[in-house]
ROTOR-580831 format. One record per residue: residue in three letters; x, y, z of N, C-alpha, C in turn. Coordinates in steps of 0.001 Angstrom, whole numbers, plus 500000, padded with zeros to 6 digits. Each point is the difference from the previous one (the first is absolute). Layout:
<nodes>
{'ALA'; {X; Y; Z}; {X; Y; Z}; {X; Y; Z}}
...
</nodes>
This chain:
<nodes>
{'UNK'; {591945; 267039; 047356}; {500629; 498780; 500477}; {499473; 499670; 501395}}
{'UNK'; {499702; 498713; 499932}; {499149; 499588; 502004}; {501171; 499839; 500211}}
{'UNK'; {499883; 500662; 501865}; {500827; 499432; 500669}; {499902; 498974; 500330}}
{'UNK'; {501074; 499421; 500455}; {500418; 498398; 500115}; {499835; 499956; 502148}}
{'UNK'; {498886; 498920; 500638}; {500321; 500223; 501610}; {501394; 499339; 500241}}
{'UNK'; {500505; 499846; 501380}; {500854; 498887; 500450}; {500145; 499183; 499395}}
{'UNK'; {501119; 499358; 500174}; {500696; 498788; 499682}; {498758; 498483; 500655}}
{'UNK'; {499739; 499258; 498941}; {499514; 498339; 500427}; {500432; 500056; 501742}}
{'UNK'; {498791; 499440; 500928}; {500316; 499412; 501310}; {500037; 498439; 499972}}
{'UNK'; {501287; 499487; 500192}; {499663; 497927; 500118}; {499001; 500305; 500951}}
{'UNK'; {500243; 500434; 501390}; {498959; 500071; 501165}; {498394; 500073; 499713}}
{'UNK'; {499852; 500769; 498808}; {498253; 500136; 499517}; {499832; 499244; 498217}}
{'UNK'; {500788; 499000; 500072}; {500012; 499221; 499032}; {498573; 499597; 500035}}
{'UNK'; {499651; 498932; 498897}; {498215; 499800; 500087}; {500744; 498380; 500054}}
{'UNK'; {498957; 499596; 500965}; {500429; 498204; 500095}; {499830; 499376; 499031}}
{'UNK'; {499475; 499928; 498594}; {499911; 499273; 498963}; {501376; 499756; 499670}}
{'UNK'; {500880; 501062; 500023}; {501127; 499900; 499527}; {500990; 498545; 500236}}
{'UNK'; {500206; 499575; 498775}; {500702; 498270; 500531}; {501511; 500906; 500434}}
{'UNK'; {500955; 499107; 500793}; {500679; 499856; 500758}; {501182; 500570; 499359}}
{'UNK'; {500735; 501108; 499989}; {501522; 500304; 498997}; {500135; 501399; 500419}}
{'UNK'; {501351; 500530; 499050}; {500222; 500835; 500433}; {498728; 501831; 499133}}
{'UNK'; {499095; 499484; 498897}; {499081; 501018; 499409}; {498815; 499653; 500680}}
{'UNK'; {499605; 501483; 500360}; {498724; 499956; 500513}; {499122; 501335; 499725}}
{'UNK'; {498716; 500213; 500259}; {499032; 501109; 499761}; {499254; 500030; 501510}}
{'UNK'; {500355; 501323; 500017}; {499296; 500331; 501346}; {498724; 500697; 499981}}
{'UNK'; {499418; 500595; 500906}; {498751; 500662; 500368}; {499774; 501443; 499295}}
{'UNK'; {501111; 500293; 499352}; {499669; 501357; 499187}; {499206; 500027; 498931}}
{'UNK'; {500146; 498383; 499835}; {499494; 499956; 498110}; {499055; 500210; 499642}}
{'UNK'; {499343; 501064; 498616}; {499061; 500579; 500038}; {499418; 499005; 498919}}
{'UNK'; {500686; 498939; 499668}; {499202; 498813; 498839}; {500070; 500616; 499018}}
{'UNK'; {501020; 500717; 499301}; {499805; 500918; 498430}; {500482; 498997; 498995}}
{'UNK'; {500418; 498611; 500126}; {500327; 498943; 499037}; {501536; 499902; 499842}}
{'UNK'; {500746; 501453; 499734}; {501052; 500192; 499619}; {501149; 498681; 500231}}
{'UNK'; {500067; 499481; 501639}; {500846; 499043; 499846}; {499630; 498775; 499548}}
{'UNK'; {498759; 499593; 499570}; {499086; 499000; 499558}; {500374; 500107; 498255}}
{'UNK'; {500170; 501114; 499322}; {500112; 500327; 499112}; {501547; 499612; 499297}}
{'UNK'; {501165; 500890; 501187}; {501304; 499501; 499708}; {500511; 499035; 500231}}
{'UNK'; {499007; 499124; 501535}; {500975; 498178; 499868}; {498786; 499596; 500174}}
{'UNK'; {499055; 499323; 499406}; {498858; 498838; 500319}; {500170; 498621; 500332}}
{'UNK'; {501593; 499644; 500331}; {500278; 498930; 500077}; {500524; 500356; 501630}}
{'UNK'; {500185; 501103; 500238}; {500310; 500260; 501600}; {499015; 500257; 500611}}
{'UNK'; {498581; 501272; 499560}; {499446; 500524; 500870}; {498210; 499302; 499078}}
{'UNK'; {499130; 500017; 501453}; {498510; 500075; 499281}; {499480; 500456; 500870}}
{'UNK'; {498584; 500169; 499932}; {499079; 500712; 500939}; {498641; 499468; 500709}}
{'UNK'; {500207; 500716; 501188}; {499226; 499090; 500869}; {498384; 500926; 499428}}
{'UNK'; {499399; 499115; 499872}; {498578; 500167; 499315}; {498960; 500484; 500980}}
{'UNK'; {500149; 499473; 500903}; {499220; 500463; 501307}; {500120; 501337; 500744}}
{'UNK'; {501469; 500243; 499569}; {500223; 500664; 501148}; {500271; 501902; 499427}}
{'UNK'; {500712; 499505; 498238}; {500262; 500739; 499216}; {501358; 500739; 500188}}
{'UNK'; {501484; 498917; 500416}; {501003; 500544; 499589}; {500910; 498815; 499449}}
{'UNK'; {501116; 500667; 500047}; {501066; 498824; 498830}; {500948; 499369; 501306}}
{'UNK'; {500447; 498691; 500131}; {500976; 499866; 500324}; {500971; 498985; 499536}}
{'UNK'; {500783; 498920; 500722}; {500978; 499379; 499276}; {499432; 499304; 500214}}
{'UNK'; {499642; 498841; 498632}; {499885; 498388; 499924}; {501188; 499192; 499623}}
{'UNK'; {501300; 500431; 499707}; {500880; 499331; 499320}; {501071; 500414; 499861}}
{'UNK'; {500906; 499873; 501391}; {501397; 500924; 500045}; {500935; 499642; 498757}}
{'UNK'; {500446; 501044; 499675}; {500685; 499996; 498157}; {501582; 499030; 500123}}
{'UNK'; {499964; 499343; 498982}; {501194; 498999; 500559}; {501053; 500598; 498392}}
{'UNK'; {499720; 499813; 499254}; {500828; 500097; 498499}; {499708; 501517; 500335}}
{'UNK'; {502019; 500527; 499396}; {499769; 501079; 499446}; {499145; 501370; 499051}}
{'UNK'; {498896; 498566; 499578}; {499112; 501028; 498978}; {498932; 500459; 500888}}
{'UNK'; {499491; 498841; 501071}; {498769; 500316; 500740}; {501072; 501402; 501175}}
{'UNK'; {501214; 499953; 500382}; {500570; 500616; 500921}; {499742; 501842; 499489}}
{'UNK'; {500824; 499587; 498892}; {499554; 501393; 498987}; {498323; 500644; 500221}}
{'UNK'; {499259; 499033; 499672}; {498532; 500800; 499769}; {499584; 500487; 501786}}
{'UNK'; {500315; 498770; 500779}; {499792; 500716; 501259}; {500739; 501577; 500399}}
{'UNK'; {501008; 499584; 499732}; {500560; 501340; 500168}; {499384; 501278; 499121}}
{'UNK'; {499910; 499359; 498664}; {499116; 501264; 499070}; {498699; 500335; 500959}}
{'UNK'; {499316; 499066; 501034}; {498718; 500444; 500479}; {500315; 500749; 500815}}
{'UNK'; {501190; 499457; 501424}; {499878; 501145; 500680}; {500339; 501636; 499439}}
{'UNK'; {500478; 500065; 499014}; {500393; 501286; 499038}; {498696; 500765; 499898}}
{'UNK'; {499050; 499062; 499230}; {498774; 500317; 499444}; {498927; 500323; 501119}}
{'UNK'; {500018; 499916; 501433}; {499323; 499952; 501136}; {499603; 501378; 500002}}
{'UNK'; {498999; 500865; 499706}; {499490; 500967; 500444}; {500380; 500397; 501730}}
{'UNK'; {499682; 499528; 501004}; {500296; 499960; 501119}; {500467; 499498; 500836}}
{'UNK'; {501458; 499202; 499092}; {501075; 499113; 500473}; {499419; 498913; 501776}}
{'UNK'; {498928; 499313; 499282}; {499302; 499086; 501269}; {500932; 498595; 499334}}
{'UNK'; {500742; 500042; 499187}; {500285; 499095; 499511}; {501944; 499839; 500495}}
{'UNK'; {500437; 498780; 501035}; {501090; 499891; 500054}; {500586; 498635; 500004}}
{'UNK'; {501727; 500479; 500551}; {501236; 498407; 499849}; {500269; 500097; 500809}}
{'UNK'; {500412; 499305; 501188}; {501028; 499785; 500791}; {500417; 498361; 499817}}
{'UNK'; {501494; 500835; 499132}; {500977; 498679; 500347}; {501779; 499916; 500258}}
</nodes>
């Protein structure tokens, strides 16, 4: 089983991230996973090679899968504050 690092930093969030309370910070190692569980929340920056938020989750179903991502986060770079 990998260990899991720290908890998501808002402070080292990646600026792509649009404006809300889900975001992906500087840990992310780009493994797809939250791309995989919400594609309607998260995509990936192509250039740069990690995931962050394009589309803060508004309906319960997109709320769910975000939350299923931060679950699914290998190295929890993935957070909420709300």
């Amino acid at each position: 089983m990998q260990q899991k690092l720290a908890m998501a930093d808002k402070k080292a969030s990646w600026p792509d991230n649009v404006q809300g309370p889900y975001f992906v910070d500087d840990q992310c190692i780009d493994c797809d996973a939250c791309r995989t569980e919400a594609p309607e929340v998260f995509t990936r920056n192509d250039k740069h090679g990690y995931s962050y938020v394009h589309h803060q989750p508004v309906t319960p179903e997109e709320i769910k899968r975000a939350k299923s991502a931060i679950e699914a986060c290998p190295v929890e770079a993935i957070g909420c504050k709300d």
